[in-house]
LUMFIKOL-649979 format. One line per field, with one value per residue: residue number from 0; residue in one letter; chain; x, y, z of N, C-alpha, C in turn. Coordinates in pm, whole numbers, padded with zeros to 5 digits, m for minus. Layout:
BEGIN
pos	NUM; ...
code	A; ...
unit	A; ...
nc1	X; ...
nc2	Y; ...
nc3	Z; ...
cac1	X; ...
cac2	Y; ...
cac3	Z; ...
cc1	X; ...
cc2	Y; ...
cc3	Z; ...
This chain:
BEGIN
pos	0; 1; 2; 3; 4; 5; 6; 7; 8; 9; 10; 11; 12; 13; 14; 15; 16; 17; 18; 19; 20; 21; 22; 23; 24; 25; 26; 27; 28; 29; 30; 31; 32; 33; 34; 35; 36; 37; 38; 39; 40; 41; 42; 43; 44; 45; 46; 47; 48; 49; 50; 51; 52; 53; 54; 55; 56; 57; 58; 59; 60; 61; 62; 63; 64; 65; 66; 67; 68; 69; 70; 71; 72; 73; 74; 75; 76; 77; 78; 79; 80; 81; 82; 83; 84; 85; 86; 87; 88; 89; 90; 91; 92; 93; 94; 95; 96; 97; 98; 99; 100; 101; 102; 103; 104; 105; 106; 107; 108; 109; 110; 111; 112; 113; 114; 115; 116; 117; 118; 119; 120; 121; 122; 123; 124; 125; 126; 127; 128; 129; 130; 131; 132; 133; 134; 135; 136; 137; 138; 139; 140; 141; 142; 143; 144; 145; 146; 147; 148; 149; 150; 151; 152; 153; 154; 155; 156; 157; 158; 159; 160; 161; 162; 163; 164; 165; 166; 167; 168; 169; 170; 171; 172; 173; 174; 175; 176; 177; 178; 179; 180; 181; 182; 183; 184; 185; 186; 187; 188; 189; 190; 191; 192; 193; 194; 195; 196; 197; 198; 199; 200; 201; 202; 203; 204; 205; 206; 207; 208; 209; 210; 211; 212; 213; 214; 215; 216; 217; 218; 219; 220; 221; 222; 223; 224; 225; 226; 227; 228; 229; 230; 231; 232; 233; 234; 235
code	X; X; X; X; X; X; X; X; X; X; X; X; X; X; X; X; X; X; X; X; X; X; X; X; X; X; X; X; X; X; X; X; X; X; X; X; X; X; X; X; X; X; X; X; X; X; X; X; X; X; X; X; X; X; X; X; X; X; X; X; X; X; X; X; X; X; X; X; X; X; X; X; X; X; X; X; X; X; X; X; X; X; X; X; X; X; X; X; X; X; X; X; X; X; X; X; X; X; X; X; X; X; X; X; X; X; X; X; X; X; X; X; X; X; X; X; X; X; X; X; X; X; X; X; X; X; X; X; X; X; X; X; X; X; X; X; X; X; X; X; X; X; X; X; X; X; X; X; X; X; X; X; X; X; X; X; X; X; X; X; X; X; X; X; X; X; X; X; X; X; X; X; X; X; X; X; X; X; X; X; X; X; X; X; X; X; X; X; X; X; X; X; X; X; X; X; X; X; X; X; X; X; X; X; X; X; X; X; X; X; X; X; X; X; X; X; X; X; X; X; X; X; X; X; X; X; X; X; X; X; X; X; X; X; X; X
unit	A; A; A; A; A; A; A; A; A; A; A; A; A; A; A; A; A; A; A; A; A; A; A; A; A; A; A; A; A; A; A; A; A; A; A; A; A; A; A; A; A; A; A; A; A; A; A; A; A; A; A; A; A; A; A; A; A; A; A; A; A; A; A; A; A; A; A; A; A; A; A; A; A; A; A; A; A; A; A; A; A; A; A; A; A; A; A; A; A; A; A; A; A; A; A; A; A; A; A; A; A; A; A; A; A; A; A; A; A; A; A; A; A; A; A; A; A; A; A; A; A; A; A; A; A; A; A; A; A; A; A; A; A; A; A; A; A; A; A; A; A; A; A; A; A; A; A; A; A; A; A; A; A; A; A; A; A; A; A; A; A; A; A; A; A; A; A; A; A; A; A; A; A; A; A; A; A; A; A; A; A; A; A; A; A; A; A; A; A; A; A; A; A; A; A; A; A; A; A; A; A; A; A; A; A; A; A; A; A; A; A; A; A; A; A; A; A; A; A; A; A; A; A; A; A; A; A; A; A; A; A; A; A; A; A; A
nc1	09534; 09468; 09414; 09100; 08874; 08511; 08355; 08186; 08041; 08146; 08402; 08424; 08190; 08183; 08018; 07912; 07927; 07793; 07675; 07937; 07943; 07692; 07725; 07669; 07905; 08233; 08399; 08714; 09061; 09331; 09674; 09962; 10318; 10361; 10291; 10230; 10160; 09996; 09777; 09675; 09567; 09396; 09254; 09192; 09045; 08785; 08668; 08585; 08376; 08397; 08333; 08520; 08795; 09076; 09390; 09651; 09985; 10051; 09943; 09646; 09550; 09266; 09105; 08903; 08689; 08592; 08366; 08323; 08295; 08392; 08611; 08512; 08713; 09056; 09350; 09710; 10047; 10278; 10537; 10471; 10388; 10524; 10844; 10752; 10533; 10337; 10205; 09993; 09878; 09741; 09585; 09472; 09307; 09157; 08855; 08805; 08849; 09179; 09416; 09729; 09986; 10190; 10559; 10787; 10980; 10917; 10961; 10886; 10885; 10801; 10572; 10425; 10407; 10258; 09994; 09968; 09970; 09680; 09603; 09361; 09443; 09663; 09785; 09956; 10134; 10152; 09968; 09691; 09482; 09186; 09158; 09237; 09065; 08867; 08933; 08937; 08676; 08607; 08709; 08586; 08330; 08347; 08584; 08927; 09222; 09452; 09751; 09853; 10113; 10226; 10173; 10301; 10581; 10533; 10458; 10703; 10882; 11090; 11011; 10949; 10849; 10942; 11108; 10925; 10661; 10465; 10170; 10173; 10034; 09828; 09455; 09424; 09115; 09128; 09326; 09180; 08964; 09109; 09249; 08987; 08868; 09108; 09040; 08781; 08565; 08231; 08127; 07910; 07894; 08142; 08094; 07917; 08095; 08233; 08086; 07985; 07831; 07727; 07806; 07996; 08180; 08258; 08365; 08579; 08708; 08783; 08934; 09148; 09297; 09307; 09529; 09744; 09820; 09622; 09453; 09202; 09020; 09112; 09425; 09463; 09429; 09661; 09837; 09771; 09877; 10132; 10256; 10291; 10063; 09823; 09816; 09704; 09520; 09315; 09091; 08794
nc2	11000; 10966; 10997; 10904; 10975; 10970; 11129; 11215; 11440; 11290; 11118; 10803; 10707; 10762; 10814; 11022; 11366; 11488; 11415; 11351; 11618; 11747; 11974; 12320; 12594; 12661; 12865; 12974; 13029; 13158; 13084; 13156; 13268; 13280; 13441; 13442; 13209; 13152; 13305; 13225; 12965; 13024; 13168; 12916; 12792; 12975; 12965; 12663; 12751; 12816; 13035; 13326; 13276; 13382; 13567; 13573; 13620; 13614; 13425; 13499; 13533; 13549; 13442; 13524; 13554; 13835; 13883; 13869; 13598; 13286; 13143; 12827; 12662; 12622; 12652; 12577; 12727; 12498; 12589; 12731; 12610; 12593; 12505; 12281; 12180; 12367; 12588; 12508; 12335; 12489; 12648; 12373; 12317; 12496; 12440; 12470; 12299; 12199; 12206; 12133; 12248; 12116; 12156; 11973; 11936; 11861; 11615; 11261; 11248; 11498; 11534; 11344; 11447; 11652; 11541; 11446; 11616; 11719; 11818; 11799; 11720; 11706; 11817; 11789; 12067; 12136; 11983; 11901; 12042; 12060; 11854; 11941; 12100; 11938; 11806; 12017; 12030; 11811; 11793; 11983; 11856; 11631; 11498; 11306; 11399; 11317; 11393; 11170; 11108; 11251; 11056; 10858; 10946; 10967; 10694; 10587; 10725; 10692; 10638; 10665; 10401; 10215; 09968; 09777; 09562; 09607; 09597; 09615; 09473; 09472; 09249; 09032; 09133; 09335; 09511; 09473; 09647; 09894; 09939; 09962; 10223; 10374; 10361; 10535; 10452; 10403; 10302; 10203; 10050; 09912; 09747; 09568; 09487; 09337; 09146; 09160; 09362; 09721; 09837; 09641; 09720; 09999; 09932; 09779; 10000; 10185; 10000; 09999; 10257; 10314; 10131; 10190; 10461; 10659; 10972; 10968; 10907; 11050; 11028; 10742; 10712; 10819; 10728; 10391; 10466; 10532; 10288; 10143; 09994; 10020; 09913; 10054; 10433; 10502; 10802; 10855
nc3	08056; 08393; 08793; 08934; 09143; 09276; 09586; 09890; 10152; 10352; 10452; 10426; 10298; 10000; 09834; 09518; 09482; 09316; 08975; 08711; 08477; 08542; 08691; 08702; 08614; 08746; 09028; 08963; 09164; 09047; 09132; 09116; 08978; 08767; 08532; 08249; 08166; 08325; 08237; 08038; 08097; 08207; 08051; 07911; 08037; 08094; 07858; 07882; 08023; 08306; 08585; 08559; 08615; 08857; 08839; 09059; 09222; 09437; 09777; 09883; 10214; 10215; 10008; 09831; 09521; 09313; 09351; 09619; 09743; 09807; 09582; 09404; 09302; 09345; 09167; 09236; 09200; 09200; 09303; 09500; 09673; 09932; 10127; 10323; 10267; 10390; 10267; 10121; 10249; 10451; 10256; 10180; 10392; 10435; 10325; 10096; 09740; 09637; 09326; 09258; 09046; 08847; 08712; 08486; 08624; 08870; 09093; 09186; 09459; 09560; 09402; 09574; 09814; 09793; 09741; 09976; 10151; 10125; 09872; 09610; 09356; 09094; 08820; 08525; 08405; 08154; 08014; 07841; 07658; 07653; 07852; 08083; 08114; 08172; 08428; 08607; 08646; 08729; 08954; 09117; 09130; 09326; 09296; 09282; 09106; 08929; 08729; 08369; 08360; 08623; 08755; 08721; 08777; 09025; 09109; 09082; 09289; 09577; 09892; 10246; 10299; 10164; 10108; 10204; 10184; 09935; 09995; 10275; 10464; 10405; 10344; 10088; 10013; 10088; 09953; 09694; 09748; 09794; 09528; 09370; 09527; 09403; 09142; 09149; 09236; 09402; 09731; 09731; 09484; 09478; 09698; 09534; 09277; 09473; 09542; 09837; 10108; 10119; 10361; 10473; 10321; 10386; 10644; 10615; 10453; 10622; 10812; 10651; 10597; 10864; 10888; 10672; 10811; 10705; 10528; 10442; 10130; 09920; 09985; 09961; 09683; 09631; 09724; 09643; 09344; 09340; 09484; 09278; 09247; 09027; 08722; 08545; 08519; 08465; 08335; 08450
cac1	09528; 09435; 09332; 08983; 08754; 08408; 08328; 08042; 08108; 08151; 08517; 08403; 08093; 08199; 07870; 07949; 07856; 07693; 07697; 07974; 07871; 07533; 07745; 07718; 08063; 08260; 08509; 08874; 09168; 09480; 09797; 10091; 10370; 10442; 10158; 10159; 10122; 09859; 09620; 09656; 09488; 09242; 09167; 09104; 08880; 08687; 08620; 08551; 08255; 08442; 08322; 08598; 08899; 09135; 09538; 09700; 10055; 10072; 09881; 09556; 09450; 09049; 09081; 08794; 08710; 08572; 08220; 08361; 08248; 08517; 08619; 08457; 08849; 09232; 09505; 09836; 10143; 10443; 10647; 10422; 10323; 10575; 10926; 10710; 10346; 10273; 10080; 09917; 09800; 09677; 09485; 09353; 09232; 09016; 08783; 08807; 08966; 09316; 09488; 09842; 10002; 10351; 10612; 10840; 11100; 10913; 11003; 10799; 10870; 10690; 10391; 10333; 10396; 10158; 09902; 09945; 09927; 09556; 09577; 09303; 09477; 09801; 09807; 10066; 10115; 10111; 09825; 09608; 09348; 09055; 09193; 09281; 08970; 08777; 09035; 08903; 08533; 08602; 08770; 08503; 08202; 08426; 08662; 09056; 09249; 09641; 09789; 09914; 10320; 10232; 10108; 10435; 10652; 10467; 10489; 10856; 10924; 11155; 10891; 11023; 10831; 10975; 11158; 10798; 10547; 10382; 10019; 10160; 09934; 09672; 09403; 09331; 09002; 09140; 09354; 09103; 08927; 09188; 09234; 08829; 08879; 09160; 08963; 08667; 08383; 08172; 08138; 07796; 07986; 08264; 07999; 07830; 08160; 08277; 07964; 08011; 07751; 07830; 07814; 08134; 08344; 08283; 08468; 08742; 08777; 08821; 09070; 09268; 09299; 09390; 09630; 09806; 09832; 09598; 09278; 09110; 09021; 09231; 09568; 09472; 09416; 09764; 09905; 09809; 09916; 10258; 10296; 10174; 09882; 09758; 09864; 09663; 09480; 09157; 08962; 08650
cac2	10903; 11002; 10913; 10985; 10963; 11079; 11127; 11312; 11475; 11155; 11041; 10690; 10701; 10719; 10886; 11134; 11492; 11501; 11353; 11423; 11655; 11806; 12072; 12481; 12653; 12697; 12987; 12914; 13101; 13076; 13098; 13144; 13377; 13266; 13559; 13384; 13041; 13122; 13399; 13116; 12888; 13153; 13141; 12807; 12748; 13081; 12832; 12556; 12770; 12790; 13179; 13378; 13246; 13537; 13549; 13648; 13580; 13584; 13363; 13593; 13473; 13608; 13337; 13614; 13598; 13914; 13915; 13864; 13447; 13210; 12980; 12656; 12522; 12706; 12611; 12638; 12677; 12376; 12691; 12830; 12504; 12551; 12407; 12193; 12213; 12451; 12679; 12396; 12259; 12594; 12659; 12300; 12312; 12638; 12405; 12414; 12210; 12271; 12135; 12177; 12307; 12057; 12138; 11849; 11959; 11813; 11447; 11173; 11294; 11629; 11492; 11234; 11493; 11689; 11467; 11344; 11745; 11734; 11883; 11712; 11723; 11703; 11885; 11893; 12190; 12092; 11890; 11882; 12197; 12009; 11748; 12015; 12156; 11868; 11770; 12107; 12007; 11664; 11813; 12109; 11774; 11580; 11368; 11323; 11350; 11356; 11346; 11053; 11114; 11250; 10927; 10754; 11024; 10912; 10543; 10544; 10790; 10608; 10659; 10594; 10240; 10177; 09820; 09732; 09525; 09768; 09629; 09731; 09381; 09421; 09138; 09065; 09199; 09519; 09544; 09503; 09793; 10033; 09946; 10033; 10323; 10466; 10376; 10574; 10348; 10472; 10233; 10063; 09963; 09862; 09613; 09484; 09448; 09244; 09056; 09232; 09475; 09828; 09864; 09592; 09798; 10105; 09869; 09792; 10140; 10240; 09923; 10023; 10391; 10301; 10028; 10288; 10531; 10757; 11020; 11012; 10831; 11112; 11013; 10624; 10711; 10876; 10538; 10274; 10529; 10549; 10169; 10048; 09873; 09998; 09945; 10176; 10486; 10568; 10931; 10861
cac3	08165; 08483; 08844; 08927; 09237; 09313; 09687; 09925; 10235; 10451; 10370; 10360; 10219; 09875; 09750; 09473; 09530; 09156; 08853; 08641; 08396; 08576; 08770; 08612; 08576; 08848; 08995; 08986; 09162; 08993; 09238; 09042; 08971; 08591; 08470; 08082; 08186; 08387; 08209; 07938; 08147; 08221; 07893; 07868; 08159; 08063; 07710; 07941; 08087; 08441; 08584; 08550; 08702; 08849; 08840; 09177; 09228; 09575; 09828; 09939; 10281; 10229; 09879; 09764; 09414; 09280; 09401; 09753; 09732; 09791; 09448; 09394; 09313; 09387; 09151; 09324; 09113; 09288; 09354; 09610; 09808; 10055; 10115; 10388; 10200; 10488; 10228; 10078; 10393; 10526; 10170; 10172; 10571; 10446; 10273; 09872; 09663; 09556; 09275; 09240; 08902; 08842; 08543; 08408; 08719; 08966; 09092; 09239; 09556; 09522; 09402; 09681; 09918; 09779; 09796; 10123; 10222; 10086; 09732; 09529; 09244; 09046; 08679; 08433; 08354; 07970; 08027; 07710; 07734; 07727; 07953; 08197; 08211; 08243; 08553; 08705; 08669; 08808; 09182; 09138; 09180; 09409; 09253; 09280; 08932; 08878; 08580; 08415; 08387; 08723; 08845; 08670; 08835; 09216; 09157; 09109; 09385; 09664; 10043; 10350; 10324; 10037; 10193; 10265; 10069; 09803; 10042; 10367; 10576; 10353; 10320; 09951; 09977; 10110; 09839; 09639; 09761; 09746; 09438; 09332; 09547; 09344; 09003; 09113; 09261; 09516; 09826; 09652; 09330; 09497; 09726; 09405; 09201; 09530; 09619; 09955; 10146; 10143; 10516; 10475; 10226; 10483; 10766; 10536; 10384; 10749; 10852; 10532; 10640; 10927; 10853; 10590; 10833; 10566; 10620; 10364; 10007; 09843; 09973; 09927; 09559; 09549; 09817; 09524; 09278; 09476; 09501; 09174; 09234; 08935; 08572; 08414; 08596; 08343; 08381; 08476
cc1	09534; 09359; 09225; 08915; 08637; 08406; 08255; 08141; 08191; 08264; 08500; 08258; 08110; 08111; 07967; 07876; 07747; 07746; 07796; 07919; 07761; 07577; 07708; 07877; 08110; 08383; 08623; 08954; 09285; 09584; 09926; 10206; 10440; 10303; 10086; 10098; 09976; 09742; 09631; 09560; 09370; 09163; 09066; 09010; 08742; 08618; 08517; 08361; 08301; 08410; 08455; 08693; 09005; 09247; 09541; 09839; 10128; 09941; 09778; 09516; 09289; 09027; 08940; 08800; 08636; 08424; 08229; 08340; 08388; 08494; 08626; 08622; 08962; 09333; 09631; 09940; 10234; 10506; 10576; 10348; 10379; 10681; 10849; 10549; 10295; 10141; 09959; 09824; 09715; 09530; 09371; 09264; 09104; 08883; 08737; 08857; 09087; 09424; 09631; 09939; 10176; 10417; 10690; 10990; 11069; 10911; 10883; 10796; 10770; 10565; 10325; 10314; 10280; 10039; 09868; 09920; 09749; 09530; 09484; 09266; 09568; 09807; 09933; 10037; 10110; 10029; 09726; 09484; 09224; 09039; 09234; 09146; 08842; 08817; 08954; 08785; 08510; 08613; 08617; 08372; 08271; 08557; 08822; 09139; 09419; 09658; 09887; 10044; 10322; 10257; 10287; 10572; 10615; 10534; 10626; 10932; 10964; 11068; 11027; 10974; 10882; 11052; 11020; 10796; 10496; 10197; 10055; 10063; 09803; 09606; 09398; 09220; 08991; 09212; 09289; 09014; 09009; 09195; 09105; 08848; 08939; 09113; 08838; 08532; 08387; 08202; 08013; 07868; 08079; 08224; 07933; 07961; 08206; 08175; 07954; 07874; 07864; 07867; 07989; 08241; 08360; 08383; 08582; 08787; 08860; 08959; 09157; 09309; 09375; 09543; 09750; 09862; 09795; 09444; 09205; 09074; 09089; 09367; 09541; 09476; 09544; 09862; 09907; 09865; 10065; 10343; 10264; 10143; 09764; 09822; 09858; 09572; 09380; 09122; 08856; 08540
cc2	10980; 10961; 10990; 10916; 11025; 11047; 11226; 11351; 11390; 11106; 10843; 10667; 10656; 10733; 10987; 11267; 11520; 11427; 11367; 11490; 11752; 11925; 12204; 12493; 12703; 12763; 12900; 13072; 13068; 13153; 13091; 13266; 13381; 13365; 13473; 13276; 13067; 13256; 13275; 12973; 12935; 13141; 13006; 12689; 12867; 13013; 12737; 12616; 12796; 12964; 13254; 13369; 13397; 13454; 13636; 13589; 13580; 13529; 13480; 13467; 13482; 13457; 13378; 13577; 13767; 13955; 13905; 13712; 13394; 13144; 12845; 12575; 12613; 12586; 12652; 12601; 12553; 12487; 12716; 12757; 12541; 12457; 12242; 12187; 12287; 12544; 12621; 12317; 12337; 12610; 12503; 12272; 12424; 12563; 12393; 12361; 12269; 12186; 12237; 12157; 12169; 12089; 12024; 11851; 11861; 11659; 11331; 11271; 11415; 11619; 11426; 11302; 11599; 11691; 11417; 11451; 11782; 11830; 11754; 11661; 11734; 11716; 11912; 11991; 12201; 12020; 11915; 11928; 12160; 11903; 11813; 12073; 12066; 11812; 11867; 12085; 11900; 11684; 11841; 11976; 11694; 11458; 11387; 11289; 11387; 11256; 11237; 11073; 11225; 11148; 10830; 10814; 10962; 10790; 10526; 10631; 10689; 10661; 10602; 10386; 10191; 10027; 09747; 09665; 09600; 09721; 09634; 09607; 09443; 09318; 09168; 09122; 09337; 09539; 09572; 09624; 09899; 10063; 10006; 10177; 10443; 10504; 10499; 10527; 10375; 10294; 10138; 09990; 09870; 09651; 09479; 09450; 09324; 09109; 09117; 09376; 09622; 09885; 09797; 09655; 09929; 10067; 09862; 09851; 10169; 10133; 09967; 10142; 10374; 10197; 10100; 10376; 10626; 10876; 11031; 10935; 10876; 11045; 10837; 10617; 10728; 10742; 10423; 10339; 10467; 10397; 10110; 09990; 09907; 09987; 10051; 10261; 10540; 10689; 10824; 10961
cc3	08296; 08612; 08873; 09025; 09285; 09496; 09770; 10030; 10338; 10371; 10312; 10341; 10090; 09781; 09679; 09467; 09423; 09036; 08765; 08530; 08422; 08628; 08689; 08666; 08694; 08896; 08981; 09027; 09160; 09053; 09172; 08985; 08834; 08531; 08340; 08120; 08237; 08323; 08122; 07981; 08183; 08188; 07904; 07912; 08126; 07927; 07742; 07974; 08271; 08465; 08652; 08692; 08738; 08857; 09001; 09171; 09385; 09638; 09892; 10042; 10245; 10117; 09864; 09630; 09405; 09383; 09551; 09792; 09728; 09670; 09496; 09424; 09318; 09229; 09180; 09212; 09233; 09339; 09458; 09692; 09916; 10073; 10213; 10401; 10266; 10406; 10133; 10169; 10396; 10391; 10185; 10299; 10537; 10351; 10171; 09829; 09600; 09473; 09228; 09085; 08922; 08727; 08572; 08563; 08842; 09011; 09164; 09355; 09617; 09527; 09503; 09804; 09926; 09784; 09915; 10204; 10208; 09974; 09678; 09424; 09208; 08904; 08641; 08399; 08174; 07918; 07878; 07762; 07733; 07822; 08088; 08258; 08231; 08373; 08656; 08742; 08770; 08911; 09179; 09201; 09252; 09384; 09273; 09156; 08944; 08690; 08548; 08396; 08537; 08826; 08854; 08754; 09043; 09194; 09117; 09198; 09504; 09817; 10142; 10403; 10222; 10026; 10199; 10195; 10033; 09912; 10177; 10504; 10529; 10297; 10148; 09944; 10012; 10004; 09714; 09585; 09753; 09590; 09318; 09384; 09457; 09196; 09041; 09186; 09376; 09628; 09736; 09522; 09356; 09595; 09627; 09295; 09313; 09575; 09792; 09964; 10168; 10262; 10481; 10406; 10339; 10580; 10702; 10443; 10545; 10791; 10745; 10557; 10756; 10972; 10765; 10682; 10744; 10608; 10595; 10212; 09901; 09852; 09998; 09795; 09519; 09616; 09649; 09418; 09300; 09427; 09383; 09178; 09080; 08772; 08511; 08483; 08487; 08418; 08332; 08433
């Protein structure tokens, strides 16, 4: 179980970059200072078809892989986000995707902050090895995936709105949409599941964004997450 969003460059667009599935193999650099854990994952993205992920255990500004090319996707171990995601930020501001590694230690809290720093992703670290590396494929074409006793770990995390209403002065039909959003559905799907033009879901992606205080369709995915708005979070 897992959440899952495709999305293009245009935050509310809601176009997906490619098809799942159609992409070739793509780099990975793995950020972590547990060595086993992570050549083991190495492994089992090098399986996947992913071109040879490297180990580093310290944060490389250049985020070179070998051939001197930045990697398609970063996995960051939790240890080395940053007591104040600072190195999580900084990695996800440089423009790749970065999903962040969690073991069984880390609490709601963690995760939501993680997400809300712009990681576009949230992996157990015991994650089920072909469920991990289809997670990596999914960022790698644009999508947002946390894992699900991640998700369960977020939505019972205590927020500072946490007094609130779980929608925050959202209309039903924005709720709605967040809700599609966090499943997955582009802005046209989300028009044609509502009877609604997709010009109109664009306006009230944007009023919901900004009604959230949010910047992006990532950290609305990890918002209904958060608040449970959803029962059940399907990979896509």
């Amino acid at each position: 179980m897992v959440s899952a969003q495709q999305h293009g460059s245009d935050e509310a667009s809601g176009q997906p970059t490619c098809v799942a599935g159609s992409c070739p193999g793509c780099s990975v650099e793995i950020y972590s200072p547990h060595a086993l854990e992570a050549e083991g994952i190495g492994d089992l993205l090098r399986e996947a078809g992913c071109v040879t992920p490297r180990l580093t255990t310290t944060l490389d500004p250049d985020l070179a892989t070998d051939d001197g090319a930045p990697p398609d996707v970063i996995l960051l171990d939790g240890c080395l986000c940053g007591d104040d995601m600072s190195a999580l930020r900084e990695l996800a501001a440089g423009g790749r995707p970065v999903i962040v590694l969690v073991g069984p230690e880390r609490d709601g809290a963690f995760i939501h902050g993680v997400m809300r720093a712009g990681a576009k992703g949230c992996l157990s670290c015991d994650e089920e090895p072909q469920r991990f590396a289809t997670c990596v494929r999914m960022v790698f074409q644009g999508a947002v995936v946390i894992s699900s006793d991640a998700a369960v770990r977020m939505a019972g995390a205590p927020t500072s709105g946490s007094s609130q209403s779980t929608t925050d002065g959202l209309t039903t039909r924005q709720q709605q949409v967040a809700v599609m959003v966090a499943q997955g559905a582009s802005n046209k799907e989300i028009g044609d599941a509502l009877c609604i033009s997709e010009h109109t879901v664009k306006i009230q992606l944007g009023q919901i964004l900004e009604k959230l205080n949010l910047c992006n369709r990532q950290q609305l995915a990890a918002y209904v997450a958060e608040q449970g708005m959803l029962d059940d979070i399907q990979l896509v």
